[in-house]
C-alpha positions as CSV (number, residue, x, y, z in Angstrom):
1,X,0.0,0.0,0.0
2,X,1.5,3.6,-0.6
3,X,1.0,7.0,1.5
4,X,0.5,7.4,4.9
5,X,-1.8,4.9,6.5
6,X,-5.3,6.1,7.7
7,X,-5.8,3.5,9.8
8,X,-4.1,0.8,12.4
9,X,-5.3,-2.3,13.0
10,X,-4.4,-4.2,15.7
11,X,-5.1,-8.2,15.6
12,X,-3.4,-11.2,16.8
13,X,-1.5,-13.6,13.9
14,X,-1.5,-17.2,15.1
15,X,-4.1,-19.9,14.3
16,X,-7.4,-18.8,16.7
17,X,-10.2,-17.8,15.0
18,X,-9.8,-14.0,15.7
19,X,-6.6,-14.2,13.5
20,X,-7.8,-15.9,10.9
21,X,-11.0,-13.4,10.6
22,X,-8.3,-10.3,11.1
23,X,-6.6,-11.8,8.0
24,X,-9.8,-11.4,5.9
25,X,-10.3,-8.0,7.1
26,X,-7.1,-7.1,6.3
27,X,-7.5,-8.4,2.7
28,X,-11.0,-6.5,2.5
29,X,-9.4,-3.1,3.7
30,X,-6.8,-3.7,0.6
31,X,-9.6,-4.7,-2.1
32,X,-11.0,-0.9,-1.5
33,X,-7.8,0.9,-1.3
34,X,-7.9,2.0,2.5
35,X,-4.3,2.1,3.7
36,X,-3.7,0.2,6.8
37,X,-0.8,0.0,9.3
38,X,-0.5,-3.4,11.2
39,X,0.0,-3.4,14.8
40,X,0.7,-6.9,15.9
41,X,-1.1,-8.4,19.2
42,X,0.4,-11.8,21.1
43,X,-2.1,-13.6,23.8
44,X,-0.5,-13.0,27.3
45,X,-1.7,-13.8,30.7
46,X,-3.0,-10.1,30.6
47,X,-4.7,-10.7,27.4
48,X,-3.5,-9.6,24.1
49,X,-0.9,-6.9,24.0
50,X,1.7,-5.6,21.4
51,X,4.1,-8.5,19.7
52,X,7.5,-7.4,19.3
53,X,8.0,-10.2,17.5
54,X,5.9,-11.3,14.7
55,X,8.1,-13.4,12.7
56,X,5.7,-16.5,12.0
57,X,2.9,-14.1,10.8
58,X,2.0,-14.6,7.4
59,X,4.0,-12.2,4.5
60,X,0.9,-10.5,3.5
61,X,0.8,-9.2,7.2
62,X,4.4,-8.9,7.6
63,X,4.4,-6.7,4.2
64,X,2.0,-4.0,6.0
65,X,3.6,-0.8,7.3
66,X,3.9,-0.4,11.1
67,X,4.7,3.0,11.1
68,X,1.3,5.4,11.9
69,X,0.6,8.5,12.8
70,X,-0.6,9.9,16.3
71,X,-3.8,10.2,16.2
72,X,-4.4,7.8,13.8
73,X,-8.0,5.5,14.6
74,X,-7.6,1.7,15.8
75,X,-9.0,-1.1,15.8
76,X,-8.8,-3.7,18.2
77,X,-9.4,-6.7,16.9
78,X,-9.7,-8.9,19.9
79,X,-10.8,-10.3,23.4
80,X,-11.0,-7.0,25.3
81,X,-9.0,-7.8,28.4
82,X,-6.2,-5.1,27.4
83,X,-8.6,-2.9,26.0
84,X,-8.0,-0.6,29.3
85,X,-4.3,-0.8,29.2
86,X,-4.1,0.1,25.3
87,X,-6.0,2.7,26.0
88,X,-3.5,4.3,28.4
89,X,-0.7,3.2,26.1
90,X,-2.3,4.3,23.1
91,X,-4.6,7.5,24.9
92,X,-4.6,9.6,21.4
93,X,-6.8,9.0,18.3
94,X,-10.5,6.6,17.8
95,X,-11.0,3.7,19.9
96,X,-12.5,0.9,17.7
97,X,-13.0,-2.5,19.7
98,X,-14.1,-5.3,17.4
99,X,-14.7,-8.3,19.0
100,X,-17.5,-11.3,19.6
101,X,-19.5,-12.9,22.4
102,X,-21.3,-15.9,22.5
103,X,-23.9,-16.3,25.1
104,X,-26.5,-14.5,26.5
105,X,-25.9,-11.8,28.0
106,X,-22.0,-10.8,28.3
107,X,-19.7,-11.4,30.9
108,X,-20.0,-9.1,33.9
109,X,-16.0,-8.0,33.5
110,X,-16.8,-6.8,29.8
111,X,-18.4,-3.8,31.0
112,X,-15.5,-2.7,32.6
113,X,-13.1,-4.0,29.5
114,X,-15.1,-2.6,27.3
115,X,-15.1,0.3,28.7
116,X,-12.3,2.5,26.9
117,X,-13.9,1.8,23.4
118,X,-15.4,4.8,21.5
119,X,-17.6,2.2,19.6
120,X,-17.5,-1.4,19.3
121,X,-17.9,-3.7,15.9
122,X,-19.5,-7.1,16.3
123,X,-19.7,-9.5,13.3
124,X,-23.8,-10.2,13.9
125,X,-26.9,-8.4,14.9
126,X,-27.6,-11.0,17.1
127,X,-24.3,-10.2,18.8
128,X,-25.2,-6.6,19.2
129,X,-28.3,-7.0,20.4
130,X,-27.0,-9.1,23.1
131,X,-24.6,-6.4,24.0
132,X,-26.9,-3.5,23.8
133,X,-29.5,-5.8,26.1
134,X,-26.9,-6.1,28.8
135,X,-26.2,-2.6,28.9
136,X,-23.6,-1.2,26.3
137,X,-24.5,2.1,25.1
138,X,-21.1,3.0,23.0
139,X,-22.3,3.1,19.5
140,X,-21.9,-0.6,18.3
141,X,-22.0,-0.9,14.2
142,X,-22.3,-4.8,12.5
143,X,-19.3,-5.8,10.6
144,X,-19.9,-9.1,8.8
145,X,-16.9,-11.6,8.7
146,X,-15.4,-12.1,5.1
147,X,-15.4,-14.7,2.8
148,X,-12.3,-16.9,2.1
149,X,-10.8,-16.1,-1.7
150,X,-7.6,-18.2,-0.9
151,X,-6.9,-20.7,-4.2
152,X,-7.4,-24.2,-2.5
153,X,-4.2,-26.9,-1.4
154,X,-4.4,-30.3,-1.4
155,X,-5.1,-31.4,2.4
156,X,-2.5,-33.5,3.7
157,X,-5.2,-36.0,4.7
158,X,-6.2,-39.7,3.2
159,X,-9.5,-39.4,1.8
160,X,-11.1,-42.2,0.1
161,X,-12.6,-40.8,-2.6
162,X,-15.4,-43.4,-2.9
163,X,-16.8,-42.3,0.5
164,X,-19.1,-39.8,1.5
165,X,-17.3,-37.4,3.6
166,X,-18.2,-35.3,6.7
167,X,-16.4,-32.7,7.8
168,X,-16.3,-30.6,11.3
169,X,-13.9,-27.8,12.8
170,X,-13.7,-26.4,16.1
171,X,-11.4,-26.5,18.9
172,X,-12.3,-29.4,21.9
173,X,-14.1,-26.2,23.5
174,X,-17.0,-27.1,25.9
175,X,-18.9,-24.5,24.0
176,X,-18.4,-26.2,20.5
177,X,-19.7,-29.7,21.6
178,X,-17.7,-31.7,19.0
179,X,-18.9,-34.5,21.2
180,X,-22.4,-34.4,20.4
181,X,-21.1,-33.9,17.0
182,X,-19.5,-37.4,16.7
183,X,-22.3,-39.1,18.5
184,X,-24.7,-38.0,16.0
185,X,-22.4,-38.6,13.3
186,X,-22.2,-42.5,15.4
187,X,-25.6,-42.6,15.8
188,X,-26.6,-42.1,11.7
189,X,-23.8,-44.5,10.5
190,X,-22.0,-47.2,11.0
191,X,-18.6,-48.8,9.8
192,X,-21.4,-50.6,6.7
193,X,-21.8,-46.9,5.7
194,X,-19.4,-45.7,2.9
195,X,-18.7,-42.8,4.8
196,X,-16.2,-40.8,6.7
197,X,-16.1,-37.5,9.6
198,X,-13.2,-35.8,9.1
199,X,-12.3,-34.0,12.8
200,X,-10.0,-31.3,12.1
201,X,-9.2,-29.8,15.9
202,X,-6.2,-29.2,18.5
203,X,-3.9,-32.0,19.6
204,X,-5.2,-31.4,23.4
205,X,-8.7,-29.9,25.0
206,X,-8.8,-25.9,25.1
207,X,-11.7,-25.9,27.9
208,X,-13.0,-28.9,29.0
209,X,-13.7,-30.8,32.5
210,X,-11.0,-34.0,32.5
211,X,-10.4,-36.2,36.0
212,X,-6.8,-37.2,34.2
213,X,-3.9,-36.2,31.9
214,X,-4.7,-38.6,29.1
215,X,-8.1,-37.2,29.2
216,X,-6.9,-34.0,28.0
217,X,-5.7,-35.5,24.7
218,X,-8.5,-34.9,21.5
219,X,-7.5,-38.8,20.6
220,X,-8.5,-39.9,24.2
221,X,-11.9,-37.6,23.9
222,X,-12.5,-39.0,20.2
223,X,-12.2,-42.5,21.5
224,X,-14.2,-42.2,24.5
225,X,-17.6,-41.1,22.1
226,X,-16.5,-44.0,19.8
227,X,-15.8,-46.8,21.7
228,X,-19.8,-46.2,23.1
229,X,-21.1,-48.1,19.6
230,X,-20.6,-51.3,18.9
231,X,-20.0,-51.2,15.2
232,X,-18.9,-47.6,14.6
233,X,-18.2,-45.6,11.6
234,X,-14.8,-44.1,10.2
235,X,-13.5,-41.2,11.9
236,X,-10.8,-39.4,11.1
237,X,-8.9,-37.7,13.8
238,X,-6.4,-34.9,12.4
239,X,-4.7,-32.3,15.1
240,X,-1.9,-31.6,12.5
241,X,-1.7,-27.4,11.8
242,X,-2.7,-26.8,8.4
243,X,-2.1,-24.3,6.1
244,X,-5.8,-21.9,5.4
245,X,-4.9,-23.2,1.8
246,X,-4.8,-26.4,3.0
247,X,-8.2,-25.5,5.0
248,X,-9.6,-24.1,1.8
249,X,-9.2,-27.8,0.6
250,X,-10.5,-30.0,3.3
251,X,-13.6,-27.8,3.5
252,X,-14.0,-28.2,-0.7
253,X,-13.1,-31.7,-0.3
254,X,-16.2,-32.2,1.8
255,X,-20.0,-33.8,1.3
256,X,-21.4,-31.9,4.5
257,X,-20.1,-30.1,7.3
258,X,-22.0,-30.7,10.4
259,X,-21.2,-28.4,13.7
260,X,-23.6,-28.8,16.9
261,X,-22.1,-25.8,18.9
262,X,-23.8,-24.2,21.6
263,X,-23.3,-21.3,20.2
264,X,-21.7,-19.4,17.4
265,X,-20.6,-15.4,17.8
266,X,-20.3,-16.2,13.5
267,X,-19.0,-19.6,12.9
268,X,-16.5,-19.6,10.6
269,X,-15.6,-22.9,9.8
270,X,-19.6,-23.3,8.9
271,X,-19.2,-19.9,7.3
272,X,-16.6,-21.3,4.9
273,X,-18.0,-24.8,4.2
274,X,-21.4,-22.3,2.7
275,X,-19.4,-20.2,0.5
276,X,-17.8,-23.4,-1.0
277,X,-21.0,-24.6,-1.3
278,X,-21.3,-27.4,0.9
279,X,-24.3,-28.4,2.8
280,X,-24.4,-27.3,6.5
281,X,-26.0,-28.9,9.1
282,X,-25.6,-26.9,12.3
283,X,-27.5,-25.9,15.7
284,X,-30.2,-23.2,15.5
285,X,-29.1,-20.6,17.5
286,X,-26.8,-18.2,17.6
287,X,-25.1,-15.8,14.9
288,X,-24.6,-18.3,12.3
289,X,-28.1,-18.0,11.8
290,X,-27.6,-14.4,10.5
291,X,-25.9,-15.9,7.3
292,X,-27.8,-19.1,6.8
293,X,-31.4,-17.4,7.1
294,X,-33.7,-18.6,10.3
295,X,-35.4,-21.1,7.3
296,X,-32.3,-22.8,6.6
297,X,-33.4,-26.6,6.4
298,X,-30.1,-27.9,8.0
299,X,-31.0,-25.8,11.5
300,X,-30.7,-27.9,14.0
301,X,-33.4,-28.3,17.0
302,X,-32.3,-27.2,20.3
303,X,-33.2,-26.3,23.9
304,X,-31.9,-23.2,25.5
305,X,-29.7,-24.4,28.9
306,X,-27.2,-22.7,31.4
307,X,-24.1,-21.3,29.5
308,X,-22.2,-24.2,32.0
309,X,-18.8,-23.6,30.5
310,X,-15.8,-24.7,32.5
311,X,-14.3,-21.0,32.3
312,X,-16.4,-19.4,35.2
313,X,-14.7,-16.1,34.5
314,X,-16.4,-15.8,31.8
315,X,-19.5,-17.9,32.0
316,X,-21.3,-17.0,34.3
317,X,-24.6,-17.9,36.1
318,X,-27.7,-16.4,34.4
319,X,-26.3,-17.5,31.0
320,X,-27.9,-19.5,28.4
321,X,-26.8,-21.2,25.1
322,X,-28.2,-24.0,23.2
323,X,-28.0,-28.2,23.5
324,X,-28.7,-29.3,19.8
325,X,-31.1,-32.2,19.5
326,X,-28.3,-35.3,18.3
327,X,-31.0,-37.5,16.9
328,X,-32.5,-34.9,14.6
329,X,-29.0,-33.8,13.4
330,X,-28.5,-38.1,12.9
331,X,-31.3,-38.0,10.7
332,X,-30.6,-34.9,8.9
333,X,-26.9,-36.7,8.1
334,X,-28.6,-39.6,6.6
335,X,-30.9,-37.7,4.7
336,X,-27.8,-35.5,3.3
337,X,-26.2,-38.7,2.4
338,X,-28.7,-40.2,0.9
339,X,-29.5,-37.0,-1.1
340,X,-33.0,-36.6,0.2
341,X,-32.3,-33.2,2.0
342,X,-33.4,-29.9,0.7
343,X,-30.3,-29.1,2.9
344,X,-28.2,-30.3,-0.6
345,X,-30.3,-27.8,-2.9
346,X,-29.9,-24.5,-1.2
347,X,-26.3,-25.1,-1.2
348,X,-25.5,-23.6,-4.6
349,X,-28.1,-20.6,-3.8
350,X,-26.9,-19.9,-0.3
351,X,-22.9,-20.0,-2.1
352,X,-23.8,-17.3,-4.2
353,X,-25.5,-15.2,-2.0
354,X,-22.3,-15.0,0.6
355,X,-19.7,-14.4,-2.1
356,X,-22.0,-11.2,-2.9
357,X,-22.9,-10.4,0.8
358,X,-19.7,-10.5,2.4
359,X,-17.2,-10.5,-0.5
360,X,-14.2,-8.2,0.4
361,X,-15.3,-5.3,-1.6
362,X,-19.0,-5.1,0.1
363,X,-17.1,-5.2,3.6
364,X,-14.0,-2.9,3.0
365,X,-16.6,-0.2,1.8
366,X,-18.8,-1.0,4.8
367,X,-15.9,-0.2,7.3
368,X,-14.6,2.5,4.9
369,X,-17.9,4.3,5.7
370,X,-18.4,3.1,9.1
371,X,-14.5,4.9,9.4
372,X,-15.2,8.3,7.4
């Protein structure tokens, strides 16, 4: 980019979903023209804080300027912690916090860390309505997430091309469920099915009750679901680190992607598998329901239950998210795989209308304005 930046945009650079939603951002501000300066964020114990160091972020990032102006606007593209510590650090210029919750209503510390913000950018209405309920009165404008335009990579993964395959993303997060995702998954097939469920996740659990040290292993987690049925179908369990190319390719390689969250601020890995055009099948609440339309035919039923999330600082009592029903998503699997499901013929329709919706034109101009 050339002249003097009109903007900094501070996001993390590692693999959490944050970093990967900064990237498209990023991208979007370029595909409009607005210069941006890159200010670098690393998760501490404090929460995240200037990196001095951002060697392992990708080139395009890396290629950014860092040098700004004072006075310049920023965004904040993250978990809020800091947000009162940049503030001091960084006391001149707009205060932009973009960030995401996902239960109902927000933590009682966000009020305070959300504080120093002169306006806040959440990627739903769902989202800001949640935050406006429980109090938030800064301005707070919806900023769609972006579609991925990455070319595809082969994903270094075994896939039988004669199966049908499955395909689900998430860290082992309490709030993600990937459990009841493999039991429905268990429950709809069996190893006399021709099909397979790709779990693409962490080596270990990110926030989850275990008794033991093995339990906090994905591998332990997958096998304690599957060693429940007697005759179970293929899983395949990969806690590698891919490439987003390689990403791009897994989620194009698949027949269905199937995510029974309790709740989704967006969903991105959903978000993807329906610009690629692939069927979703996904519980009924939450943001993701923004993009997929409250008619979409691969909604999951649910029941609204206490947000009981292992992390108490930040779940708290009084919050609710959704249990997905696991026998209705079984039967919406079988009907997918059995092409049966009107979930297969919106898939092409629904494609389209993302790439249009939240290409990175039709978001760069939307923060352009939301900047001017």
């Amino acid at each position: 980019m050339l002249g003097v930046p009109e903007l900094v945009y501070a996001c993390e650079f590692d693999r959490s979903g944050y970093a990967a939603a900064a990237k498209r951002y990023l991208r979007a501000f370029g595909a409009v023209g607005h210069d941006v300066a890159w200010l670098p964020l690393r998760n501490t114990m404090h929460g995240r804080v200037p990196a001095s160091d951002a060697g392992t972020a990708p080139e395009t990032m890396k290629a950014l300027p860092r040098q700004t102006i004072a006075g310049s606007p920023t965004v904040w593209h993250c978990m809020p912690q800091s947000w009162p510590a940049m503030r001091t650090a960084y006391p001149q210029g707009r205060f932009i916090g973009q960030t995401v919750w996902e239960a109902d209503p927000i933590p009682t510390r966000w009020h305070e860390e959300l504080a120093p913000a002169d306006e806040l950018w959440v990627p739903t209405r769902w989202n800001a309505e949640v935050l406006a309920a429980s109090g938030i009165t800064v301005p707070i404008h919806v900023v769609p997430h972006v579609v991925q335009t990455l070319a595809a990579a082969p994903p270094p993964v075994a896939l039988d091309p004669s199966r049908f395959v499955l395909l689900t993303t998430s860290t082992w997060d309490w709030r993600k469920r990937p459990d009841l995702t493999l039991h429905a998954y268990l429950r709809a097939f069996t190893a006399d099915d021709p099909v397979s469920l790709v779990v693409k996740t962490g080596a270990r659990v990110h926030a989850w009750n275990c008794d033991t040290a093995v339990e906090t292993h994905t591998w332990w987690q997958v096998m304690n679901v599957v060693r429940q049925y007697p005759n179970p179908a293929e899983v395949i369990l990969v806690t590698d680190e891919w490439t987003d190319a390689q990403m791009v390719g897994m989620t194009a390689a698949a027949d269905c992607y199937v995510s029974l969250t309790c709740s989704e601020g967006w969903g991105l890995g959903a978000f993807d598998a329906a610009t690629a055009g692939v069927p979703v099948i996904m519980t009924g609440h939450g943001g993701q329901t923004e993009w997929l339309g409250t008619e979409h035919p691969g909604l999951v039923p649910f029941q609204l239950v206490p947000a009981d999330h292992p992390d108490t600082s930040m779940f708290e009592l009084g919050m609710v998210w959704a249990i997905a029903d696991v026998d209705a998503a079984a039967d919406m699997m079988r009907a997918v795989f059995h092409r049966s499901s009107p979930i297969i013929d919106v898939g092409p329709v629904l494609a389209g209308q993302l790439a249009d919706r939240y290409s990175e034109q039709a978001i760069g101009q939307l923060m352009t304005e939301l900047l001017a």
